[in-house]
C-alpha positions as CSV (number, residue, x, y, z in Angstrom):
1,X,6.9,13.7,11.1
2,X,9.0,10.9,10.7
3,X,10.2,9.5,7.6
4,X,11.5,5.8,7.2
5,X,14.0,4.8,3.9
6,X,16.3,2.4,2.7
7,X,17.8,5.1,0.6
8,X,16.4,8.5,0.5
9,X,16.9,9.9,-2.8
10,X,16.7,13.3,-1.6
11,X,19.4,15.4,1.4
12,X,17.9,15.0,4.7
13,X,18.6,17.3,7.4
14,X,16.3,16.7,10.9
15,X,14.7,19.1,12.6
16,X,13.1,19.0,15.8
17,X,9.5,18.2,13.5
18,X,10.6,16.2,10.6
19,X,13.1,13.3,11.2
20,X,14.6,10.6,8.6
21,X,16.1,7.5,9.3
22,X,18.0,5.8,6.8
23,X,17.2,2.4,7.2
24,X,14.4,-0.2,6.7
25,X,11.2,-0.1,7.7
26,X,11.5,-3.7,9.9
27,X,14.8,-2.2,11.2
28,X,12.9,1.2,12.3
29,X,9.9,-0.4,14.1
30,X,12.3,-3.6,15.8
31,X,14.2,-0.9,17.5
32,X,11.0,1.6,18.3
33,X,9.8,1.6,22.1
34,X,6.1,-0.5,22.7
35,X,4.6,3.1,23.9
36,X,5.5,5.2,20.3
37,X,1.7,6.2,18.5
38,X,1.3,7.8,15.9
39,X,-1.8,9.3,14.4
40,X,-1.0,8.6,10.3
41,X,1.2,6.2,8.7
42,X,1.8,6.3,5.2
43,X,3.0,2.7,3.4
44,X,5.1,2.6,0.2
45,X,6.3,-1.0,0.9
46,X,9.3,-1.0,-1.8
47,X,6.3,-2.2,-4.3
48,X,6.4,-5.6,-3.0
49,X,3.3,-7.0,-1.0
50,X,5.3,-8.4,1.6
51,X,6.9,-5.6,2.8
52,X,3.9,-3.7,2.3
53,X,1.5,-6.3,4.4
54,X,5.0,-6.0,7.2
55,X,5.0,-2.4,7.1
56,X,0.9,-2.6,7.9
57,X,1.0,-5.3,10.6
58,X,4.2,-3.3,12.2
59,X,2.4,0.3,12.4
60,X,-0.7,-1.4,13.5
61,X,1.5,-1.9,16.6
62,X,2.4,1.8,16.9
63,X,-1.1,3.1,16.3
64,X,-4.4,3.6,18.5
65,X,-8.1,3.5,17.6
66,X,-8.3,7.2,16.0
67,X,-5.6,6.2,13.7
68,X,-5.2,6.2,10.1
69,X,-3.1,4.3,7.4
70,X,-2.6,5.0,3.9
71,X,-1.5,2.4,1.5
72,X,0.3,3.6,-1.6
73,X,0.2,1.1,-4.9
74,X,-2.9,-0.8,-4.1
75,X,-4.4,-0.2,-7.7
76,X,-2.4,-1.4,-10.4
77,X,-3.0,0.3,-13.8
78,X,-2.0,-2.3,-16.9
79,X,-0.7,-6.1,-16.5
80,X,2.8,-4.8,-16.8
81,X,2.3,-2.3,-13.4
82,X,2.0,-5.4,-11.2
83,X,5.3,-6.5,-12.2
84,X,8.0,-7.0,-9.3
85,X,10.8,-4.7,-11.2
86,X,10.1,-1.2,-12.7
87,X,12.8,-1.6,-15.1
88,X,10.6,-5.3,-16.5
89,X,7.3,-3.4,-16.1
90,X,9.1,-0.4,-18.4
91,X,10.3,-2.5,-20.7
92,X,7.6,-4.7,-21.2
93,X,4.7,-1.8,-21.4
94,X,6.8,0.1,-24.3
95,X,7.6,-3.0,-26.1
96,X,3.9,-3.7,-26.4
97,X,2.4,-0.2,-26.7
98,X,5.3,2.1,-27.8
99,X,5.4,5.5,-26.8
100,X,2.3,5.2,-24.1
101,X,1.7,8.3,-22.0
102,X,2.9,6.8,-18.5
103,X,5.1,4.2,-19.5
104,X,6.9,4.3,-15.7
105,X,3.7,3.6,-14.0
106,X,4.8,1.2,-11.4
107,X,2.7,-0.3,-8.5
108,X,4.4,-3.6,-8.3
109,X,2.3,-6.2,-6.1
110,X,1.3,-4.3,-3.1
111,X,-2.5,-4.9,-4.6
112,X,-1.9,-8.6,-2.6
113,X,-1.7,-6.9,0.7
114,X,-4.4,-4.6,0.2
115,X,-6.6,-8.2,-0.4
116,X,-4.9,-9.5,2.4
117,X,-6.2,-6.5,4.4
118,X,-9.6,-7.1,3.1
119,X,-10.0,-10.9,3.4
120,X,-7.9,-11.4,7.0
121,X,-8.5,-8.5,8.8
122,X,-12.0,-7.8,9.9
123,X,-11.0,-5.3,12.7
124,X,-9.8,-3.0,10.1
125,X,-12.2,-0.9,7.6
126,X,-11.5,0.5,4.9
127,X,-11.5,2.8,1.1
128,X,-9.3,2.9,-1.4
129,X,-9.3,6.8,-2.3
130,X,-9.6,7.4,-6.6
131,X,-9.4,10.8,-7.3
132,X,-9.9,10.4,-10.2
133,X,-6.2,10.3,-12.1
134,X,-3.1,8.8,-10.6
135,X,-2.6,6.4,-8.1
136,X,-5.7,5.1,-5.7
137,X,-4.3,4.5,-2.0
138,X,-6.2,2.1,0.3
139,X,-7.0,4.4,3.6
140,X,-7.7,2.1,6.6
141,X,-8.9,2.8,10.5
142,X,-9.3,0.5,13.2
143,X,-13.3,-0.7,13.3
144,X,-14.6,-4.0,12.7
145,X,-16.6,-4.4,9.5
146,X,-19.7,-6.2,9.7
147,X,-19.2,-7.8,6.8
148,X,-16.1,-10.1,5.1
149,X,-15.9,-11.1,2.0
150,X,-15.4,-14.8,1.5
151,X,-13.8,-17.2,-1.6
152,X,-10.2,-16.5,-1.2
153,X,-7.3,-18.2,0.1
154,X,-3.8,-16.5,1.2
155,X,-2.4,-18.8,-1.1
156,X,-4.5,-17.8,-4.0
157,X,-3.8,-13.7,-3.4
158,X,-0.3,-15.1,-3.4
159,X,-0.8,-16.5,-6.8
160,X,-3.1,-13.6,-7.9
161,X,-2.1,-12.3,-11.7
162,X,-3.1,-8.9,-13.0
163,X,-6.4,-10.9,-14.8
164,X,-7.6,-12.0,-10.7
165,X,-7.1,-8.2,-9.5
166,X,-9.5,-7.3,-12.5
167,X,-12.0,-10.1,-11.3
168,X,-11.8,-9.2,-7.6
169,X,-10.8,-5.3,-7.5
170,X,-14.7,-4.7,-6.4
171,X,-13.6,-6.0,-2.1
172,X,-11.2,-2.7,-2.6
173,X,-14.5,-0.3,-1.9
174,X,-12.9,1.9,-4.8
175,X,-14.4,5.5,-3.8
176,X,-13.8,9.3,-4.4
177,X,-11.8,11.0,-2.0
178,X,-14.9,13.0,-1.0
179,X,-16.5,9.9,-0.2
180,X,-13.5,8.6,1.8
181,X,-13.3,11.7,4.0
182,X,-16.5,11.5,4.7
């Protein structure tokens, strides 16, 4: 297991099964050797779709065909979620509906690279898991869809507000995790 942060927020102590390295992701995989695999790779691209769309591209280099990656923040929950700062999203959710249940939900933008995934990549397929409470997480393995969907640009997932995710969420192949699995 190998765990990549800017800034853990936890102690770390390596052990010959779990290791941490305190840095950034595009820092870890520049200085990882061409012949590293690994079987899983989870994304939690600092909420930003950028760094999430990076962080996909760069494990898809250190990956093979029986691999698996799991997106985290691909399904934002209010207009406020989507928001680049969890402090702004906060802020703004309590000031319009004080005292809501989950008032830190947080996903930032990282919905954009899950539609860049889905629009630009046909060699990838792909779910994105909802069990049903929480946080649905985009799970994708190498194999080329049949299939693309058609009608967006990059530029206009760029541009995409929370009101465009609600029109377009259906490409994200929402299922249960049952039917993921499977």
């Amino acid at each position: 297991k190998v765990a990549v942060d800017p800034k853990f927020r936890f102690k770390v102590k390596n052990t010959p099964h779990e290791t941490y390295h305190e840095i950034t992701s595009d820092a870890y995989f520049a200085g990882l050797g061409d012949d590293v695999r690994f079987d899983c790779v989870f994304i939690d691209g600092l909420h930003h779709w950028e760094q999430a769309l990076r962080d996909f591209d760069n494990a898809l280099q250190h990956t093979h065909r029986k691999s698996v990656i799991l997106i985290d923040d691909v399904y934002p929950c209010d207009e406020f979620s989507i928001l680049r700062s969890q402090e702004k999203a906060v802020a703004m959710r309590l000031l319009k509906t004080p005292g809501v249940r989950h008032a830190n939900a947080w996903h930032g933008d990282v919905f954009k690279a899950a539609f860049m995934i889905v629009y630009f990549y046909p060699d990838i397929s792909f779910v994105t898991i909802d069990a049903g409470f929480g946080n649905p997480q985009m799970l994708c393995w190498r194999k080329d869809r049949e299939k693309m969907p058609t009608g967006l640009t990059a530029e206009q997932i760029e541009r995409m507000d929370y009101a465009g995710f609600l029109r377009h969420k259906d490409v994200l192949n929402l299922r249960s995790e049952e039917e993921a699995l499977a």
